[in-house]
N, C-alpha and C positions, 0 to 999 in steps of 0.2 A: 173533561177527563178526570172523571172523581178521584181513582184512584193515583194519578201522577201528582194532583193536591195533597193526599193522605201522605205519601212517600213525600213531599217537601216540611210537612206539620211535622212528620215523626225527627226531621235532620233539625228543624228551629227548635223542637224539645231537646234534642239533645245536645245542645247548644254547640251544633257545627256549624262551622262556617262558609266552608265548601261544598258549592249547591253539585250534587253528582251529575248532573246536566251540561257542567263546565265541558267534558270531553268524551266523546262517544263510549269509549271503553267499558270506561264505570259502569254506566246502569245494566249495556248488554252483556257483560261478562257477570253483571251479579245474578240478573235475574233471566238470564240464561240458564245458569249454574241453579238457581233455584229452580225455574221452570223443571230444567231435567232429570232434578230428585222427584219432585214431585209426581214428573212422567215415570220414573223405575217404582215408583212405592204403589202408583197406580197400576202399572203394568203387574207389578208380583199378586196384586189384588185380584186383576182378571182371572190370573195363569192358575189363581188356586180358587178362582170358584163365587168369588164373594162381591165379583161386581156383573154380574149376570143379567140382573134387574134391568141393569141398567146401559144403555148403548148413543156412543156418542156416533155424527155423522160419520155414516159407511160402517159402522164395525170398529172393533178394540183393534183388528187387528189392521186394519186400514190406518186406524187411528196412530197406530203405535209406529208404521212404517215410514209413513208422510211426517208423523211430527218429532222426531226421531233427529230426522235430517232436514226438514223447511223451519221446522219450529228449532230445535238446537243450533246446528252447526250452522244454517245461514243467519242466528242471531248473532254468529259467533265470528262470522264474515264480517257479518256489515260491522260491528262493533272493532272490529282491528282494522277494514280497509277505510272506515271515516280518520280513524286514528292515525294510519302510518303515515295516512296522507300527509299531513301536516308535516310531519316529517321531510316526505320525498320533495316536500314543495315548498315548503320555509313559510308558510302563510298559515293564517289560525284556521282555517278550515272552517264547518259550520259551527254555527252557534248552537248556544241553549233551548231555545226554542225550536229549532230543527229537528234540533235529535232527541226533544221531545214528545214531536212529531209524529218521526222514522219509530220509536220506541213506542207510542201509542198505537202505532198502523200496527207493529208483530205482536201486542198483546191483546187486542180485537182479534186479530186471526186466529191465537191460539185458545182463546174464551170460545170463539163462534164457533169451534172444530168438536165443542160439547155440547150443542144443539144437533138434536140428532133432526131436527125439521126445518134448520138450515135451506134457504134456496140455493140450488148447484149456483146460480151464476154468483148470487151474493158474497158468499164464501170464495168462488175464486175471484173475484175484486179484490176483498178483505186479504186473501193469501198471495195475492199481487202488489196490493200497496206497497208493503214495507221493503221489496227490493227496488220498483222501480224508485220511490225518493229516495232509498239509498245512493242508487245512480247518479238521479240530479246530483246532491249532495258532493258526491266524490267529484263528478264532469265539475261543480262548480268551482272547487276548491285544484281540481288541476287546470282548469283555465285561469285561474289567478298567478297557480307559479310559473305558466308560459308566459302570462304577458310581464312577469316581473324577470322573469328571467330568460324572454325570447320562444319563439315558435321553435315547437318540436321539442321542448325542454323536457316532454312528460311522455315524450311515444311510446317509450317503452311501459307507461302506467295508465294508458287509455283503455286496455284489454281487458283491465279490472272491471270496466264501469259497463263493456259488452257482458262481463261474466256474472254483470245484479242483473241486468237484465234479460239474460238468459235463465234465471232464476224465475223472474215473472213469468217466461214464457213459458217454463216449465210448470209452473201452478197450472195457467192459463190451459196448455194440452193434459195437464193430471186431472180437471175437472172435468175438461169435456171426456174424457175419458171414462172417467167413474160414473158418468152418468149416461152413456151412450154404448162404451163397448167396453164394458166392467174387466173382460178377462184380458186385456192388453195394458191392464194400472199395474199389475206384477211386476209386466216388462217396464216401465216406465220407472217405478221406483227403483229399480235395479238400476236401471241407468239413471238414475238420481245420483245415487252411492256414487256412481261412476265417475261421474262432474264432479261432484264433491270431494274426490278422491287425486283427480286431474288439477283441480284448483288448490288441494294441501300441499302436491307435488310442486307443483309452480312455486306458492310460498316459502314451502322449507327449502324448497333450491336455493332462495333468496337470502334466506334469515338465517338456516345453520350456520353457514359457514363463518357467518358474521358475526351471531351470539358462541362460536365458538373461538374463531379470535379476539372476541371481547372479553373474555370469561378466564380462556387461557393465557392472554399475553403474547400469541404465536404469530408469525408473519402471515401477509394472506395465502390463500390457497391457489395453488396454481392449477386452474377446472377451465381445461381448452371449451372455449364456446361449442365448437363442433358436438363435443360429447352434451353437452348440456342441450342443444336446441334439439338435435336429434332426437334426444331423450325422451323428451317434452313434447314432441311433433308424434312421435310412436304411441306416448300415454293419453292427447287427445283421440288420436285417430280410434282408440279402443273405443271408444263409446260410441260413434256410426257402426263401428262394425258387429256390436253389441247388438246394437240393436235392429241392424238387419238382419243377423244371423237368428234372434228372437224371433223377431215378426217372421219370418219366412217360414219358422218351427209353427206360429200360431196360425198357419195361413193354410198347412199341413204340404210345403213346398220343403219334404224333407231332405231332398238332396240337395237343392240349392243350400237349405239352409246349411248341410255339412260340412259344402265347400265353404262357405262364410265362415260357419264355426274354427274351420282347419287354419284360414287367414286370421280368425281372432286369435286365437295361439299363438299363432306365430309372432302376430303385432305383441300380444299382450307378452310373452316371453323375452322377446327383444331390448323391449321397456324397462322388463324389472331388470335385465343383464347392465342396461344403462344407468337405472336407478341406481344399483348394489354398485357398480363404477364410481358415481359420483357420490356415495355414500363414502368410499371408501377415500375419496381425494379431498369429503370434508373431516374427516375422521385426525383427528391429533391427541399425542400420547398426552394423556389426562383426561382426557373425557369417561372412560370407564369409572376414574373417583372423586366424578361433579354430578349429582345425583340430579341436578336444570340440565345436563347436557345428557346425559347417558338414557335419559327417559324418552328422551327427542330422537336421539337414534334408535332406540328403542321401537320406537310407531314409525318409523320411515321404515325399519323391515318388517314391522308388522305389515306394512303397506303392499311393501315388494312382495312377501307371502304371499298379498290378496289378489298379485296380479298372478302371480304362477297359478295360486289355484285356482282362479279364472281359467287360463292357458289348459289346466288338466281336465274341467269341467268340461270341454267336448267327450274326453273318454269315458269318465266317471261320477258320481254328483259329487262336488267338494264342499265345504263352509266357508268359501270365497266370501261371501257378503258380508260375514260377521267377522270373519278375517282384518275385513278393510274396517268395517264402521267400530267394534268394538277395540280392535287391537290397536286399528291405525288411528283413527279418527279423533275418536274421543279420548286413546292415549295423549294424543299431539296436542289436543284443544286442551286437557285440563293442563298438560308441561307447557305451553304456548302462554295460558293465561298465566297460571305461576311466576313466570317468568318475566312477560310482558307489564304485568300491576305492579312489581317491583320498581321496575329497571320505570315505567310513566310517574310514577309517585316518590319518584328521587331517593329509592330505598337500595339497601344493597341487595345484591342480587344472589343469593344465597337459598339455599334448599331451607325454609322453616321447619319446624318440628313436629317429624312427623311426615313430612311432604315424601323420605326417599320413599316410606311404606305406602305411602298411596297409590305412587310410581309404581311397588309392586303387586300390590294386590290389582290393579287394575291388567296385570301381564296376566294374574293368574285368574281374576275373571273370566279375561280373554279365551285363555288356554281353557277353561270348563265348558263356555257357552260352544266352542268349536266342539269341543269331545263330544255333548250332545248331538249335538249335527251328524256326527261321525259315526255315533252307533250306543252310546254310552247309556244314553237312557234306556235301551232296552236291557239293563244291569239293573240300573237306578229308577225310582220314579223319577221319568222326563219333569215334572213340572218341580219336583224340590230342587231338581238340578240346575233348572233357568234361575228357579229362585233362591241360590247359593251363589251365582253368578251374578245376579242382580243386587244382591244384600252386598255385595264385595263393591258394587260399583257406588252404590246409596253411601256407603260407610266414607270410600273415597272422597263424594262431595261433601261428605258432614266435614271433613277434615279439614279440605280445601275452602268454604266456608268457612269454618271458626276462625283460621288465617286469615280470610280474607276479606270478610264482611267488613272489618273496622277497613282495613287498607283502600279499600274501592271508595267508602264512604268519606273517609276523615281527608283534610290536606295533605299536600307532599310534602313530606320528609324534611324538604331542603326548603322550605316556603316562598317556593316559585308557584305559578298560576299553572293550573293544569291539573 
């Protein structure tokens, strides 16, 4: 692994001491965060013409959906679900070498995905790796805090380790797919979004409310299970019925599909009624002027957005998808890590300089890349308009890097291990 060697020379140059391999976080939130400028700088290249030449496996635009969300946001998984563990379970969790490993396996996948002559099975191996040892990983670090702390200590944190490896199985059916019935990888990436969207919901259920009695000083929140499990049972159930109602359209079974569509609706509206509920029972006065909390609420409605405009998408076409991945997604992941590198590196937990404008420019990406969707670019040229929306998100990460590159790299704060 040349380049995991090169990344340890360049920390003994510069005379750190803290190997970034100590704790999952670090390396997958750094070079997450670089991987996905470098996906937007690429991406704005396509959109205008100048990378034409040249074609990674499946297509720019293949390329751009699948790594978007297998290549980001599950780097971005595994890198906080290795981490909390430790936490949830009081035990060090893996070592340096593992998540060496787990870190080697997603950056093979995301090299191999620019070989346009890649073998289909090759590549989904390579794009299976890195979640299923994610799984080991976390199963093994929660079978240490049951046996230190008794059977059943973790039930409620086993679901994680189904949701890496529902990850895998998703690469596994995204390959055979692209290579056997190309026009059903549409559907599949959408319902990528979809899990992905289901699995931030779960987390921020988790975390808000927590990082906002931590933050504010407030008593905890009183959020009846009822409302929460319901919640969360309506926001999986979206993605079967997604994708039945899909398939049943590709199958040219349009009435069935309609009546699915009319049950996706209704699921999917039900969900964001519950979400906008328990958004509102994590919600405490101060959060509007902490610039770590109000970003976070922020992509939780961006979220709830993406399911209504799901819900309307049987009537009409909406920009659901960008709704979720740009407003929600990648809001929540960059306020998530901000927030997160602090609070693991024993630092205060405070908005850096700079950070609230990132928070906004990334609302008002958001808000662009939909208006295209919506009809804007037949005003504007479509492609300067992605690519104003795209330069707003690039700028964001230069930000969040300059912050954060020394933070991920150097020791914690307080000069504890970690």
């Amino acid at each position: 692994m040349p380049f995991l060697i090169l990344i340890d020379w360049w920390f003994m140059q510069s005379n750190t001491k803290f190997s970034i391999w100590q704790i999952a976080f670090r390396p997958f939130f750094l070079f997450a965060s670089v991987f996905a400028f470098s996906a937007m700088l690429l991406w704005i290249l396509v959109l205008s013409g100048k990378l034409s030449a040249f074609q990674p496996y499946g297509g720019w635009f293949i390329w751009h959906g699948h790594e978007m969300v297998f290549g980001f946001v599950q780097a971005i998984a595994i890198g906080f679900l290795l981490t909390a563990s430790r936490n949830w379970t009081g035990q060090p969790g893996v070592d340096a070498a593992f998540i060496r490993l787990v870190f080697a396996a997603w950056l093979i996948a995301r090299v191999a995905w620019l070989w346009a002559d890649i073998p289909n099975w090759l590549l989904a191996l390579l794009d299976m790796a890195a979640p299923i040892l994610a799984a080991r990983g976390l199963a093994q670090t929660l079978s240490a805090g049951e046996r230190a702390a008794g059977k059943d200590n973790q039930g409620h944190n086993w679901p994680f380790v189904a949701l890496l490896l529902g990850f895998a199985v998703f690469q596994a059916l995204y390959h055979y797919l692209l290579y056997y019935q190309s026009p059903y990888v549409s559907v599949l990436q959408r319902a990528a979004v979809l899990m992905m969207l289901a699995m931030t919901f779960w987390v921020s259920g988790r975390v808000l409310p927590f990082f906002t009695r931590a933050r504010l000083q407030t008593p905890p929140a009183n959020i009846p299970t009822i409302i929460k499990s319901v919640t969360m049972t309506l926001t999986w159930m979206v993605l079967p019925f997604y994708l039945l109602q899909s398939l049943l359209l590709q199958m040219g079974l349009s009435e069935v599909s309609h009546l699915f569509g009319y049950m996706l609706a209704f699921i999917a509206l039900a969900a964001s009624l519950g979400h906008l509920r328990l958004l509102s029972l994590f919600y405490q006065p101060g959060v509007s002027s902490e610039p770590m909390l109000w970003s976070l609420y922020l992509a939780y409605l961006w979220m709830i957005a993406g399911l209504v405009l799901l819900a309307v998408n049987i009537w009409l076409k909406t920009p659901w998808v960008h709704a979720i991945t740009m407003g929600g997604l990648f809001s929540m992941i960059l306020s998530m890590m901000a927030r997160i590198s602090l609070g693991h590196t024993g630092r205060k937990i405070s908005a850096l300089k700079g950070m609230a404008l990132v928070f906004v420019l990334l609302q008002l990406a958001a808000f662009i890349r939909i208006a295209t969707d919506l009809g804007l670019n037949q005003l504007i040229d479509g492609i300067a308009i992605y690519s104003v929306a795209a330069v707003l998100m690039l700028l964001s990460l230069l930000v969040f890097l300059f912050h954060y590159l020394p933070i991920l790299c150097r020791p914690r704060a307080d000069g504890k291990p970690g």
